[in-house]
KEROVEX-414588 format. One record per residue (C-alpha): x, y, z; chain; residue in three letters. Coordinates in steps of 0.25 Angstrom, whole numbers, plus 2048, in hexadecimal, padded with zeros to 3 digits. Each point is the difference from the previous one (the first is absolute). Layout:
% residues N
 east north  up unit code
    X     Y   Z    A  ala
...
//
This chain:
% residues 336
 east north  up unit code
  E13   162 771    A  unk
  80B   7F7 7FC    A  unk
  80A   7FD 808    A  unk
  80C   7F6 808    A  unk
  80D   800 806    A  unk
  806   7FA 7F6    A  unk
  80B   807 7F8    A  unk
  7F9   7FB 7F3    A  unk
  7F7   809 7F7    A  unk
  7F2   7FE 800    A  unk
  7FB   7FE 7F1    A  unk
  7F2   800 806    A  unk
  7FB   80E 7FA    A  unk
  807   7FE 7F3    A  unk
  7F8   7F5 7FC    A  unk
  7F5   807 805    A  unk
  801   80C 7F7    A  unk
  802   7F3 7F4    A  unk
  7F0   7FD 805    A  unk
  7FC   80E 801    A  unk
  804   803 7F3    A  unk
  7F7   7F4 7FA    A  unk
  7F7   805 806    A  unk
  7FF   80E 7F9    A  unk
  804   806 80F    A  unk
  80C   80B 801    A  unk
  80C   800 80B    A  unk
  808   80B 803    A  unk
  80E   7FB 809    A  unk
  807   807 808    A  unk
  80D   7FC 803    A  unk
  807   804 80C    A  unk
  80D   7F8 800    A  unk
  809   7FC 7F6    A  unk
  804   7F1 800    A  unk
  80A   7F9 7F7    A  unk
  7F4   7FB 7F7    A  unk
  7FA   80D 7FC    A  unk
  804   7FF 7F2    A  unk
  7F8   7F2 7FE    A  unk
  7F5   804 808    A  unk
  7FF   80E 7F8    A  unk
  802   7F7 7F1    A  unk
  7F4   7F6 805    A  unk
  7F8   80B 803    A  unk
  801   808 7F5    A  unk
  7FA   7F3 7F7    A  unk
  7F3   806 809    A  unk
  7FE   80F 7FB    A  unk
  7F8   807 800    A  unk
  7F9   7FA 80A    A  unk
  80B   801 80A    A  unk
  809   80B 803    A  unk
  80C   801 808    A  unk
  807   80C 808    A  unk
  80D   7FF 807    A  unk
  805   807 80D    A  unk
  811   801 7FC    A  unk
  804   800 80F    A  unk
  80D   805 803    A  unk
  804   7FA 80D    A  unk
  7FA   7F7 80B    A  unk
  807   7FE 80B    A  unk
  801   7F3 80A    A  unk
  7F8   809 809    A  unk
  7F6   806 7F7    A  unk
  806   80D 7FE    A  unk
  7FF   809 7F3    A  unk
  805   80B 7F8    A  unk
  7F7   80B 801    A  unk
  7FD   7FE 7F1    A  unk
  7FC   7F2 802    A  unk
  7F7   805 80B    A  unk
  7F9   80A 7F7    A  unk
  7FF   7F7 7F7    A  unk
  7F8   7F5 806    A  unk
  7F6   80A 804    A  unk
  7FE   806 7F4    A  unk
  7FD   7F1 7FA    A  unk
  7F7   7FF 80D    A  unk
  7F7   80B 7FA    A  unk
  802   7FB 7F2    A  unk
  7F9   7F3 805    A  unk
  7F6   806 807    A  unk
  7FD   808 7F5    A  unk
  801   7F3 7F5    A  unk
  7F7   7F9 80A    A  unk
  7F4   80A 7FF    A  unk
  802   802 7F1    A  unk
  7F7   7F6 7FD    A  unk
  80B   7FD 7F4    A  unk
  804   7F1 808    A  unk
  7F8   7F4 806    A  unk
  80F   7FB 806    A  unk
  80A   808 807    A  unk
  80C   7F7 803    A  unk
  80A   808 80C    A  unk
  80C   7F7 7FD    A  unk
  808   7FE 80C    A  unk
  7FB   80A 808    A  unk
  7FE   7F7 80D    A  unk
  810   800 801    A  unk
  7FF   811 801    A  unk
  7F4   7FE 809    A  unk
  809   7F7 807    A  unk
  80D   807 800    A  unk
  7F8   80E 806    A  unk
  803   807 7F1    A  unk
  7F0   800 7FE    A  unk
  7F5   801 80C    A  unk
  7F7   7F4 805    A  unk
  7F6   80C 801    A  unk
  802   804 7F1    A  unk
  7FF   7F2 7FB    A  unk
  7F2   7FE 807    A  unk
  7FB   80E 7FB    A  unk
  801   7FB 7F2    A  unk
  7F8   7F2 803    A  unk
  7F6   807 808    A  unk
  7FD   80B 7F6    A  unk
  801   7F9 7F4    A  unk
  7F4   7FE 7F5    A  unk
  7F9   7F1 804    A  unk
  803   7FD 7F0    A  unk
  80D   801 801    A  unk
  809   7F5 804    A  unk
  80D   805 806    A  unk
  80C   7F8 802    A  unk
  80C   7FF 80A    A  unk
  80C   7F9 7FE    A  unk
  80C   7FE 808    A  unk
  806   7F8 80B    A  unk
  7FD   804 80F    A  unk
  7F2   805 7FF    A  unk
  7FD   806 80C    A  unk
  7F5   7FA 80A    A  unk
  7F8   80C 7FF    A  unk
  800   800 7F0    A  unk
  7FA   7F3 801    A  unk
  7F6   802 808    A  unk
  7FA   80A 7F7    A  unk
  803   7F6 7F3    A  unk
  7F5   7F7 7FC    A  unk
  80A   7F5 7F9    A  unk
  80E   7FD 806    A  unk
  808   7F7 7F9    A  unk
  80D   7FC 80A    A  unk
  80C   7FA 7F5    A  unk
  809   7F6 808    A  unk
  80C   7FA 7FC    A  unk
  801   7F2 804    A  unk
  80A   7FB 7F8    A  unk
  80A   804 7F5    A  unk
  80C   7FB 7FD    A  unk
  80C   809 7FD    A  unk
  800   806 7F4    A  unk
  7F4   7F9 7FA    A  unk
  7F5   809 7FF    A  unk
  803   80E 7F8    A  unk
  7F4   806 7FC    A  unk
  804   803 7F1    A  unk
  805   7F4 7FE    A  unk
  80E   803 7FE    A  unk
  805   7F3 808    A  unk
  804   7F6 7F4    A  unk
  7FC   7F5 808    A  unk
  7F2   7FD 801    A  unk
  7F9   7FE 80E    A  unk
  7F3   7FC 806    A  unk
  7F9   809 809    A  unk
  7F2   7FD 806    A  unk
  7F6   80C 804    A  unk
  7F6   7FC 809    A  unk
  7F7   806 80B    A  unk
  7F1   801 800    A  unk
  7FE   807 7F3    A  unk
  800   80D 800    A  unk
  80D   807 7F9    A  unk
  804   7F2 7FB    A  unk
  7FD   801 7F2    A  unk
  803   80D 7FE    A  unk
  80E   7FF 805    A  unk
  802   7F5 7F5    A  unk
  7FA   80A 7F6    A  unk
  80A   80A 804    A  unk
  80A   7F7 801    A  unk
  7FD   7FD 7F1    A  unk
  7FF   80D 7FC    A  unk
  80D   802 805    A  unk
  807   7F4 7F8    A  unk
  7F7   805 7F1    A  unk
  807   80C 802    A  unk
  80D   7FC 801    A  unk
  7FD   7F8 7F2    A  unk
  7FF   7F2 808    A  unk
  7F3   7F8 7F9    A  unk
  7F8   7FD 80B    A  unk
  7F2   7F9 802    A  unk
  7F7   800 80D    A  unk
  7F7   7F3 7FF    A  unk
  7F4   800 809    A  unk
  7FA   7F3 807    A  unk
  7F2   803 806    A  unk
  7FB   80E 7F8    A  unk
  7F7   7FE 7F6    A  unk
  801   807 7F2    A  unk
  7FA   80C 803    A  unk
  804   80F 7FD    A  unk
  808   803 80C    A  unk
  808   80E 7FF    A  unk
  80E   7F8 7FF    A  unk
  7FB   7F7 7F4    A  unk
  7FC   80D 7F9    A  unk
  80B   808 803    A  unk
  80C   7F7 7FF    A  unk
  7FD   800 7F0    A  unk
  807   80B 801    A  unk
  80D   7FB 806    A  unk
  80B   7F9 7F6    A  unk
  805   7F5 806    A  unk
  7F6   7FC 808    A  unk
  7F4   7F7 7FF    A  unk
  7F4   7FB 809    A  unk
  7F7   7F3 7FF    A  unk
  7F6   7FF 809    A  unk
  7FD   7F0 801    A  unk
  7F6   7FF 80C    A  unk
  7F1   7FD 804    A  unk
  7FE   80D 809    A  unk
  802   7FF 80F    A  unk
  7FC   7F3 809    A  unk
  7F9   803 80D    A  unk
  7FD   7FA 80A    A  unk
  800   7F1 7F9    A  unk
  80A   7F5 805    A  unk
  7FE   7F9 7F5    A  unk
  804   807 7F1    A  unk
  7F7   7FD 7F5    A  unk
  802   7FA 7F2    A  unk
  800   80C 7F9    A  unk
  80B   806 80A    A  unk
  809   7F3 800    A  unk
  800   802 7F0    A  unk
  803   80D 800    A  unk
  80C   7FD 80A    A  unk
  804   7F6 7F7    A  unk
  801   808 7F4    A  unk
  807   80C 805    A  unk
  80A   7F5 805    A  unk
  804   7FB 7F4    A  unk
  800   80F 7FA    A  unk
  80A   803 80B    A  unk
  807   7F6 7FF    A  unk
  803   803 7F0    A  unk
  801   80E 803    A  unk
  80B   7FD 80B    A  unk
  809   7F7 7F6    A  unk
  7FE   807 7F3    A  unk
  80D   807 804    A  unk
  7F9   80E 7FB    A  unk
  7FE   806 80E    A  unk
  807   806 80B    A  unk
  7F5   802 809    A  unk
  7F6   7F6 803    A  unk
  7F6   803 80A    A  unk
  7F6   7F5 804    A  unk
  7F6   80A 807    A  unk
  7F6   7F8 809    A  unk
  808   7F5 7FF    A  unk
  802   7FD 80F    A  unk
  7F0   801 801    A  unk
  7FE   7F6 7F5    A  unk
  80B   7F7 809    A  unk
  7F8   804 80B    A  unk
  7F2   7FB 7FB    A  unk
  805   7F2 7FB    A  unk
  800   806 7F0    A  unk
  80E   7FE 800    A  unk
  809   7F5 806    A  unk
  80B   807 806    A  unk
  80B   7F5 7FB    A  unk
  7FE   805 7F5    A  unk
  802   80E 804    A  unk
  80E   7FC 806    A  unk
  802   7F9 7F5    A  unk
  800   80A 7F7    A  unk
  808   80A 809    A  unk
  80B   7F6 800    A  unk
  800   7FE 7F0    A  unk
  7FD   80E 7FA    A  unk
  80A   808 7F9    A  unk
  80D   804 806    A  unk
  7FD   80F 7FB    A  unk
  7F2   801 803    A  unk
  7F9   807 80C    A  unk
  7F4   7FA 804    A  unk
  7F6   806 80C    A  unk
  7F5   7F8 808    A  unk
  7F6   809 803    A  unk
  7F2   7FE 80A    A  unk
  7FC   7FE 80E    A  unk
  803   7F2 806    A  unk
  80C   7FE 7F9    A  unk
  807   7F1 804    A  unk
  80A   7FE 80A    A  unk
  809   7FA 7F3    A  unk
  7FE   80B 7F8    A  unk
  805   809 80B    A  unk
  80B   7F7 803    A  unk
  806   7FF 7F3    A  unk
  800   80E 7FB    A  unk
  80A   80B 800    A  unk
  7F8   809 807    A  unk
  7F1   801 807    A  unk
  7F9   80D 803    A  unk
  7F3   802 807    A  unk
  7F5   80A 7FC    A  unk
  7FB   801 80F    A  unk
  7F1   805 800    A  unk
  7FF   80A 80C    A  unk
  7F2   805 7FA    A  unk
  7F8   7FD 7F6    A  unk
  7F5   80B 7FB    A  unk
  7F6   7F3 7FE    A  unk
  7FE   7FF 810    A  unk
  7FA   80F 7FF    A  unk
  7F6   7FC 7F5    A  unk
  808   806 7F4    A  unk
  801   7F6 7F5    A  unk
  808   7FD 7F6    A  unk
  803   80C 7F7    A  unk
  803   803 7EF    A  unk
  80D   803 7FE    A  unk
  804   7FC 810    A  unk
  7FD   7F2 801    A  unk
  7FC   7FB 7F3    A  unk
//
């Protein structure tokens, strides 16, 4: 389940369905409710056919109280059996219900209806809920719930597709679960609008994750994955992780001031700050001096209290549960 209060879209499963596809899975999404993104968020993903496919519900009318034209009732419950039936098909390892936690919400779909699908679906099949104002008893049933929390964003500085002229900083912390693949969707959104856009990554090692295989297929958009793997439990960072800090530094740093990109991500960043692999004056440094036009997004778990203060907007990927803590480990396609 992703989720929040926050009136901002959640990117969270669009970057998923980016890693998916690297990974040879396919997703089928559902959407529910139209926002004023759906055109970018349609054009993104349709770099991903075929192994992602898209339906839309075409809503009439929803009411401040929830009510509906009867046609608009008929025709959540036929996509309720449609998904039922696409969930059984055997056809998808992803099914992604966009924004159905604010039907659920709202009364327009039944709690019961929602947990009937998580209880009967096929253990191979990972099934997705999006949507502000997931309700308690959803996610009790969950295994992962990701809470997104606005901390701070500064008016008129943070539009998903990039359509603000001027360029912002946004941090995206949390303890890491939804924090990369928001700032995948986030670049996904910015390549299809034609924006060149590069996702650097501080602490993965070059490995064949799902997004490095499947962004080859996006224009616009470029990953490098700098990093020595993950450090745990170590105070101290080795040489090898110090030198790798170094060099994806420097890397940054040119890509950030060649003037080619309108979206710069710095993914693990705030954990590279974190460690002591990156001074974080020179982080702030850097926020000060970059590019008038350029977007720029800290990304990890422990981000600095000068990141957060200097940026334009700060949003939380709130860990409320994490399938690890019931045994289930990290998944193809899901995780990596």
């Amino acid at each position: 389940v992703y989720t929040g209060k926050t009136g901002q879209i959640n990117l969270s499963h669009i970057g998923l369905s980016l890693r998916a596809t690297g990974q040879n899975l396919r997703t089928f999404i559902m959407g529910f409710v139209l926002h004023p993104f759906i055109d970018t968020e349609d054009r993104a993903l349709s770099f991903l056919k075929p192994h992602v496919v898209v339906e839309r519900l075409q809503l009439e009318h929803i009411a401040p109280d929830g009510n509906l034209y009867k046609s608009d009732i008929d025709k959540i419950n036929k996509s309720i059996e449609h998904v039922q039936d696409i969930i059984f098909s055997g056809t998808f390892d992803i099914i992604i219900l966009e924004d159905i936690n604010q039907l659920v919400d709202m009364g327009i779909i039944s709690v019961s209806t929602v947990i009937d699908l998580i209880e009967k679906k096929p253990t191979n099949v990972e099934l997705v809920l999006t949507g502000s104002n997931a309700r308690a008893e959803v996610i009790e049933q969950a295994d992962l719930v990701t809470e997104m929390v606005e901390h701070k964003k500064g008016e008129g500085s943070w539009k998903i597709d990039g359509s603000n002229q001027e360029g912002c900083v946004g941090v995206i912390t949390g303890n890491d679960k939804g924090t990369a693949t928001y700032c995948l969707g986030r670049a996904m959104f910015f390549a299809a609008n034609g924006m060149q856009s590069s996702v650097l990554q501080f602490i993965k090692s070059p490995r064949a994750y799902g997004e490095v295989i499947a962004i080859k297929k996006f224009p616009n958009l470029e990953i490098k994955t700098m990093g020595e793997g993950f450090i745990f439990g170590s105070s101290k960072p080795s040489k090898k992780h110090l030198e790798a800090a170094r060099g994806a530094w420097e890397v940054s740093l040119r890509e950030i001031f060649s003037l080619k990109d309108r979206l710069v991500i710095l993914d693990e960043i705030n954990i590279a700050t974190h460690l002591g692999l990156v001074h974080p004056d020179r982080v702030r440094e850097m926020m000060f001096l970059k590019p008038k036009d350029l977007h720029l997004i800290l990304s990890g778990r422990n981000a600095h209290p000068e990141m957060e203060e200097h940026a334009s907007a700060v949003f939380e990927m709130r860990e409320i549960k994490h399938p690890f803590h019931k045994g289930i480990q990290a998944r193809r396609g899901i995780e990596y």
